[in-house]
N, C-alpha and C positions, 0 to 999 in steps of 0.2 A: 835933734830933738832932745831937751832935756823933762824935768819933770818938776812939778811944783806943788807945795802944800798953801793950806788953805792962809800961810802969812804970807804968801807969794817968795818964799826962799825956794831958791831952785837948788837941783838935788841933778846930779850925774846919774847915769842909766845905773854904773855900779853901787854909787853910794844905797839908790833907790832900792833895787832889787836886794841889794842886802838886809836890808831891814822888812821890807814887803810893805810894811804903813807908816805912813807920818807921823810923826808927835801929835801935829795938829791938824782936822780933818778926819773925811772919811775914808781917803784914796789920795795918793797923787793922782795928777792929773797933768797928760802933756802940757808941754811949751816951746815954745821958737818955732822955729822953721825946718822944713825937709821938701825934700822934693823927690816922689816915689814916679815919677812919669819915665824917665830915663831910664829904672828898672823896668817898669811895665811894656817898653815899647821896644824893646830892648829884641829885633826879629828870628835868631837863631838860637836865644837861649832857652835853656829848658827850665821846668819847675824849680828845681833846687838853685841853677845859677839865679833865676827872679830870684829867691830867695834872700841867697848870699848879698847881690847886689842893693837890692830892698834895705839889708840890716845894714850895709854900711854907709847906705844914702841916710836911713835915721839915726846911725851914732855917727858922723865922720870924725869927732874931738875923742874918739873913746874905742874903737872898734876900727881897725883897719881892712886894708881887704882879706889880707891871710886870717886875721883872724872871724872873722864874716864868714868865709870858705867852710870854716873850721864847724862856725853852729851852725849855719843852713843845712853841712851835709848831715849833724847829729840832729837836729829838729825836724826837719824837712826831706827826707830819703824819701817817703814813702809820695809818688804824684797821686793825688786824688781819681779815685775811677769820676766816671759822670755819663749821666742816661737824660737821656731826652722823654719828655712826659708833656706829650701832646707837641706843639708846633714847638711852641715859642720857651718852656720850662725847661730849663737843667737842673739836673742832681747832683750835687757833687759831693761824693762820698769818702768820707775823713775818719769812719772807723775801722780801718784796715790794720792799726796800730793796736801795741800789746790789750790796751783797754777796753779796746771798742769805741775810741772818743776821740776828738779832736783835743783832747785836753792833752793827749801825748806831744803833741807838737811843744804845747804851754809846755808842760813840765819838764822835755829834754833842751829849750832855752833857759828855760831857769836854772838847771841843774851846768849846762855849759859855761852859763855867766858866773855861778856860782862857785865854780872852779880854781877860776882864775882869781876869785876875793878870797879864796880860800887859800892860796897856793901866798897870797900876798901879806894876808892877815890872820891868818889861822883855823882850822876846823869850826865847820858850823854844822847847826843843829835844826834843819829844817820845822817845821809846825806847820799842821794843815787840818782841818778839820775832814775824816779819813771814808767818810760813808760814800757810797758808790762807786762809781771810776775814778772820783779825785784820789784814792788812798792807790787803787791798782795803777794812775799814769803816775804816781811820784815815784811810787816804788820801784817801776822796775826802768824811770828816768834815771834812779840814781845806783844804779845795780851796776857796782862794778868799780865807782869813783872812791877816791878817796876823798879822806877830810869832809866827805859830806855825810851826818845820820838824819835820820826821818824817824821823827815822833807823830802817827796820826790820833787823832782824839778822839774820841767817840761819844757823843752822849747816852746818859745812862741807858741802857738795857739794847742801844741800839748795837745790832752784829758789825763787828770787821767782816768782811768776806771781799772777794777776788785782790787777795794779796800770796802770792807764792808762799812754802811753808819755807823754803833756804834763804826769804829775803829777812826772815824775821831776825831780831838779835840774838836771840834764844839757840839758833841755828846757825849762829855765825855768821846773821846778814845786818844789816844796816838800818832793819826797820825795827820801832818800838810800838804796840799799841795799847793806847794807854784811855782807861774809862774815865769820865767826867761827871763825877755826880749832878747833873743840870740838862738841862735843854738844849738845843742848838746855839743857843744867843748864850749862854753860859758859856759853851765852847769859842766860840766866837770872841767876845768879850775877853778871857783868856788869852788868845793867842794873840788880839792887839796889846792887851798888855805887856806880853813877855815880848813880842815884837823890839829888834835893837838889844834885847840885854843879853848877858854875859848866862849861860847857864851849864852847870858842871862842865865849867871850862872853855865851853864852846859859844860862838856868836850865834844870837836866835835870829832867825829867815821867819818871817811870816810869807808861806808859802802857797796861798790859797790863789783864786782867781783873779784877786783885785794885785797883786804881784805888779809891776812896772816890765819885770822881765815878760810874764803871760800876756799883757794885755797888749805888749808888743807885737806878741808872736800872734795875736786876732789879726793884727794890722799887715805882718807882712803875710800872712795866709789870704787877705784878702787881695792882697796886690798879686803874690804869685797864682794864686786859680782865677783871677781877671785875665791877667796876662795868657794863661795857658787856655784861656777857653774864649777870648775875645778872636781869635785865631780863625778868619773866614766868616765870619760876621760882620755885616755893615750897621746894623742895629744898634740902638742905646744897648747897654746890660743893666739892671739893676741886681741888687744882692733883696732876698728874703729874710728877714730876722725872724725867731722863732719867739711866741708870745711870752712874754715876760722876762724876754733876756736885757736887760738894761746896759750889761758891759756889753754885748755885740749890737745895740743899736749905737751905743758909743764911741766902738770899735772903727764901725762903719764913718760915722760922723768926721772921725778924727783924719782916716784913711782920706776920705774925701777934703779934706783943709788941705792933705798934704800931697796932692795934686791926682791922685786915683780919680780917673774921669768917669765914675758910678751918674748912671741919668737920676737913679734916685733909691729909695729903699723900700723894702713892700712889707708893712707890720704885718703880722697874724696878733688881733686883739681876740685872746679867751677868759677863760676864767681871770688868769695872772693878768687881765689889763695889758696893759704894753710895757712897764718898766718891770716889773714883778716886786716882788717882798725885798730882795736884796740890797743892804745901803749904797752901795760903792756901785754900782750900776744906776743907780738912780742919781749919787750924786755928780758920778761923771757926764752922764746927758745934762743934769742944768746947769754943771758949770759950762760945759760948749754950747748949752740956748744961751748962759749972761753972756758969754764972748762974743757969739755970734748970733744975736739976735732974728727971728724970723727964718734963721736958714732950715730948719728942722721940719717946717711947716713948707715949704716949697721941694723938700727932697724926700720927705715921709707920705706913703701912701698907706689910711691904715684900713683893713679890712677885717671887718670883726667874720667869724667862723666858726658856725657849729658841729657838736663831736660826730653827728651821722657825715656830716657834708667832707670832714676829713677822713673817716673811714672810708667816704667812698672813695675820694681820691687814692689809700692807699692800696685797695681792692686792686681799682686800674691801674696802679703803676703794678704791680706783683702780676696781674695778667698779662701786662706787656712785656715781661720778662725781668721786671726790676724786683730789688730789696723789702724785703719787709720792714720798712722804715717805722720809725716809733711815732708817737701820736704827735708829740708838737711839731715837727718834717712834716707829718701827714697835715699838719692846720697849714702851715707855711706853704704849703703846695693849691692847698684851697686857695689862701688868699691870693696865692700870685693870679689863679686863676678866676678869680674874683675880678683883681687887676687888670688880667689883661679886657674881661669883656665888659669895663668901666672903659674901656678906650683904649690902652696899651699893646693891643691886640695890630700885629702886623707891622709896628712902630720900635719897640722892644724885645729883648731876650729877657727870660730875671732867671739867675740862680739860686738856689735853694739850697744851704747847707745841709747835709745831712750828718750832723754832729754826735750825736750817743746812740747807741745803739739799742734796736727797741728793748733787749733782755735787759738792761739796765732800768730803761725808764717802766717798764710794766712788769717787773718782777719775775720773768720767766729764767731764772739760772745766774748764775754768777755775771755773767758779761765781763767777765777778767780774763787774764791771762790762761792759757790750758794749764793745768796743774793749780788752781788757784782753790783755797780753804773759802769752802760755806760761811763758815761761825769758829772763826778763829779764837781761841782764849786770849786775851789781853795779859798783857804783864802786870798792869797795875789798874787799881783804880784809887783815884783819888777826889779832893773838895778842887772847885777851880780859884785856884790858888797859885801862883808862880812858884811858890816855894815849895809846895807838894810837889807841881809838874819838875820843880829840879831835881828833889829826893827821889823821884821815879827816873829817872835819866838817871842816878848815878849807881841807881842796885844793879 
């Protein structure tokens, strides 16, 4: 699998991920062929070897097996728990890692690929826009490595918090955080633009979600917790996407081109609709509806869901001895269960990501790392401007 911008020039896993955005476009966007079946079916391996196997079924021109070995065991250590909720619904639980999110997986692939371009073409300078778990899973992905820093941005008045105090620069760590006088889209806008350049020294990483390395790592999480949980089940499985995630409907989509045998996919439609606000998750689903027309509408099941109907679902999983899962897990579990009693019922399994953890998404405490700062002071604030964000990189 290589990757490709919107002039159809194709780009290497490493070229991609080094940079995180195209010149042109909103995202790459996969291309060619792979074949993830022979990971997934694959009867005595565990979590991590799917893993391994997975990555090197999707680079074979770029990633061999040892080096495969190398990121599954640093991305993928941790095997998802998973709880049963009612017959036919699993859980599968991915915030066990430093942040509380699955985004840890995303960030110690990117930081492992990252390595390697670094060790080949010199120190780089990660960028991410730094609010919630994204700022705590990069930080403490890249605790430890050389040649790689981490700049997280923040828009005006918004708090840093669940970032360790030893990860900061200040403290002789690797991280910078740096204020933006603007909006989210400010920040944003920003880090495409410095995306590819040269800054005090170092090659800029746009290191957010829409990342080639991250959005990898959706796909081989999808393959290894299929594989791990398909195991005595003669049912379809379908996967539950959470409302408004556009990269993990896309995620899903892609997985399935590249042979993951998913019966189908279960929306939770809420407020955020089904793609949400995000560009790069929206643009990735239409470019896989122009490619493959109609397939979206025969594997998408969508089920709109109200906020009492997923709180009760989360009531009853917490009774039966599960998680206190955050509110869009708790829609996702609605709608599978919507799903199943539209017909799916006795026919299918669906899994249910359980992806951030609720103190993150409803504000209850940091959801970082233990030891992690509330309201950390930033280093700098600056206009968004590459040339400011460099001047703050070099004090």
């Amino acid at each position: 699998m290589r990757f490709i911008d919107e002039k159809n020039e194709l780009f290497g896993l490493f070229e991609a991920t080094a940079s995180g955005y195209p010149s042109v476009g909103a995202a790459f966007s996969p291309a060619g062929d792979a074949d993830l079946r022979p990971a997934v079916y694959a009867p005595e391996a565990s979590y991590v070897e799917t893993a391994s196997s997975a990555i090197a079924s999707l680079f074979p021109e770029e990633v061999d097996p040892l080096m495969a070995e190398r990121l599954a065991a640093r991305a993928f250590p941790l095997v998802p728990a998973s709880r049963s909720f009612g017959k036919d619904i699993l859980v599968a639980d991915y915030t066990a890692g430093p942040s509380a999110s699955a985004a840890d997986s995303e960030a110690s692939l990117l930081a492992g690929i990252l390595v390697g371009v670094a060790r080949h073409s010199g120190p780089r300078i990660l960028l991410a826009e730094g609010s919630g778990y994204e700022g705590a899973a990069l930080s403490e992905a890249l605790a430890g490595l050389r040649d790689l820093r981490l700049a997280l941005l923040y828009p005006a008045g918004q708090a840093a918090r669940g970032i360790k105090g030893q990860r900061l620069s200040r403290e002789g760590g690797h991280v910078k955080l740096i204020s933006v006088r603007g909006d989210r889209a400010a920040v944003g806008r920003l880090i495409r633009e410095a995306a590819g350049k040269s800054l005090a020294g170092m090659g800029a990483t746009a290191a957010g979600p829409a990342n080639p390395a991250r959005f990898a790592a959706r796909i081989v999480t999808l393959a290894s917790t299929f594989a791990l949980l398909r195991k005595g089940i003669a049912a379809d499985l379908y996967i539950g996407i959470r409302a408004g995630d556009g990269r993990g409907l896309a995620a899903c989509l892609w997985a399935w081109r590249l042979g993951l045998p998913i019966g189908g996919i279960v929306l939770a439609v809420g407020e955020k609709g089904v793609l949400g606000s995000e560009s790069s998750g929206r643009f990735l689903v239409e470019r896989f509806d122009k490619e493959r027309p109609g397939v979206i509408r025969s594997l998408a099941l969508l089920q709109r869901v109200e906020r009492d109907e997923a709180l009760g679902a989360r009531d009853r999983l917490i009774a039966e001895g599960g998680p206190g899962v955050d509110l869009a897990t708790a829609m996702t579990m609605a709608a599978a269960e919507r799903a199943l009693e539209a017909g799916l019922g006795g026919q299918a399994r669906i899994i249910v990501p359980y992806s951030v953890g609720y103190l993150w998404e409803e504000g209850g405490g940091t959801g970082g790392p233990e030891g992690a700062l509330h309201d950390a002071r930033v280093d700098a604030e600056i206009e968004p401007s590459v040339i400011e964000l460099e001047r703050a990189l070099t004090v």
